[in-house]
N, C-alpha and C positions, 0 to 999 in steps of 0.2 A: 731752309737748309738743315736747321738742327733736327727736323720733323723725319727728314731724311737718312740720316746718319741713326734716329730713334728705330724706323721701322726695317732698317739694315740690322744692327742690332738685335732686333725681336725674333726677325725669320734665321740670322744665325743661330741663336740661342735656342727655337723651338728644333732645329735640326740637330742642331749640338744635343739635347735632350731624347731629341727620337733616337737618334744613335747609339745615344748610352742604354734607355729602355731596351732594344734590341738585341743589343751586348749581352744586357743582365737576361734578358727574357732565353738567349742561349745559351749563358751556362748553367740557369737555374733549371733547366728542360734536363739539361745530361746529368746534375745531379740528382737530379728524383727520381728519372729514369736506372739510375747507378743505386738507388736506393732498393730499387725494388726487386731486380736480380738477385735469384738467390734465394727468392722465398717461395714457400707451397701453397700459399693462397695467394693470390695477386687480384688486387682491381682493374678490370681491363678498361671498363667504360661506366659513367655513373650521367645521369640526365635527370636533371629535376624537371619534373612534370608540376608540382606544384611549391608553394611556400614549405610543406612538411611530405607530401612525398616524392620519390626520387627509384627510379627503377635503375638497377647497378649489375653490370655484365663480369661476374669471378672465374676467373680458373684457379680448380682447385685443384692440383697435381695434373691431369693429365686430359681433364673433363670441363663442362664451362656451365657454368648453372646462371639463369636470369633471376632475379629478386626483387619483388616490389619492396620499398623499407619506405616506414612513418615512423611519427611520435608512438602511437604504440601497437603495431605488431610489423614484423618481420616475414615475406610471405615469398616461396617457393613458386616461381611463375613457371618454368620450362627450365629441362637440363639439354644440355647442346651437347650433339657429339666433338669426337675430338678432330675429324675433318674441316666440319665446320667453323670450329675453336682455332684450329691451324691459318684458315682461311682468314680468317677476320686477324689473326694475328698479323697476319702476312701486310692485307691490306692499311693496315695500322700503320706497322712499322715502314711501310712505303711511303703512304702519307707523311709521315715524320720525316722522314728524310726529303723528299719534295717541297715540306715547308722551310727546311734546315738549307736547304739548295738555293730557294729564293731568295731568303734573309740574307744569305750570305752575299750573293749577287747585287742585291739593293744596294750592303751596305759597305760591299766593292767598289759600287758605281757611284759613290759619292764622294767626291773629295772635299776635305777640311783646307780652310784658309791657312795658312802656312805649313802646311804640310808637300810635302813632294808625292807623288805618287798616288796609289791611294789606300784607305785604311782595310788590312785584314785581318 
C-alpha cells in the first residue's frame, strides 16, 4: 500500500515539475524576445554544426546576411535579400506562436489536485 501512495506521489510531483518548467520556459521566451526589439542587429537563427563552428542568420537593419563563426575566423557566407528576410521572419514568428498556442493548451488541459478548474 505504502508502495502505492509512493508512486502516486512521484507522477504528481514529476507533473507538478513539467508544469512549472513550461511556466518558466514561457515567460523566459517573451523576455528575450522583449529583449531584442529595438535593436539594429539582431540574431535571427544561430545552429551549431559542430563543437566550435556554428553558422548564424543576422539582420542587419533592413538586409539578412548568413555567417559561418569559429574559434578563429568569422566568414561572410551569403547576404539575403529583404523579401526573403521578411519571409523567414514571418515564418518564425508564426512558429512561435503555434508553439505558444500548444503549451498553453497542454497546460489548460491539465488539472492540479486541489485545485477547481483548470490552470492558466
Amino acid at each position: 500500500m505504502d508502495l502505492f501512495f509512493l508512486i502516486i506521489k512521484l507522477v504528481f510531483s514529476f507533473l507538478l515539475i513539467l508544469c512549472l518548467a513550461l511556466i518558466s520556459l514561457k515567460l523566459t521566451g517573451n523576455k528575450y524576445n522583449s529583449l531584442q526589439k529595438g535593436r539594429y542587429i539582431k540574431v535571427i537563427e544561430k545552429i551549431q554544426l559542430s563543437k566550435e563552428i556554428s553558422i548564424v542568420l543576422l539582420q542587419i537593419g533592413s538586409k539578412g546576411v548568413v555567417m559561418s563563426c569559429s574559434q578563429n575566423s568569422t566568414e561572410k557566407l551569403e547576404e539575403i535579400d529583404e523579401e526573403t528576410l521578411k519571409n523567414i521572419l514571418e515564418s518564425k514568428d508564426q512558429f512561435q506562436q503555434d508553439m505558444m498556442k500548444k503549451y498553453s493548451d497542454i497546460i489548460g488541459n491539465i488539472k492540479v489536485k486541489g485545485f477547481k478548474g483548470k490552470i492558466r
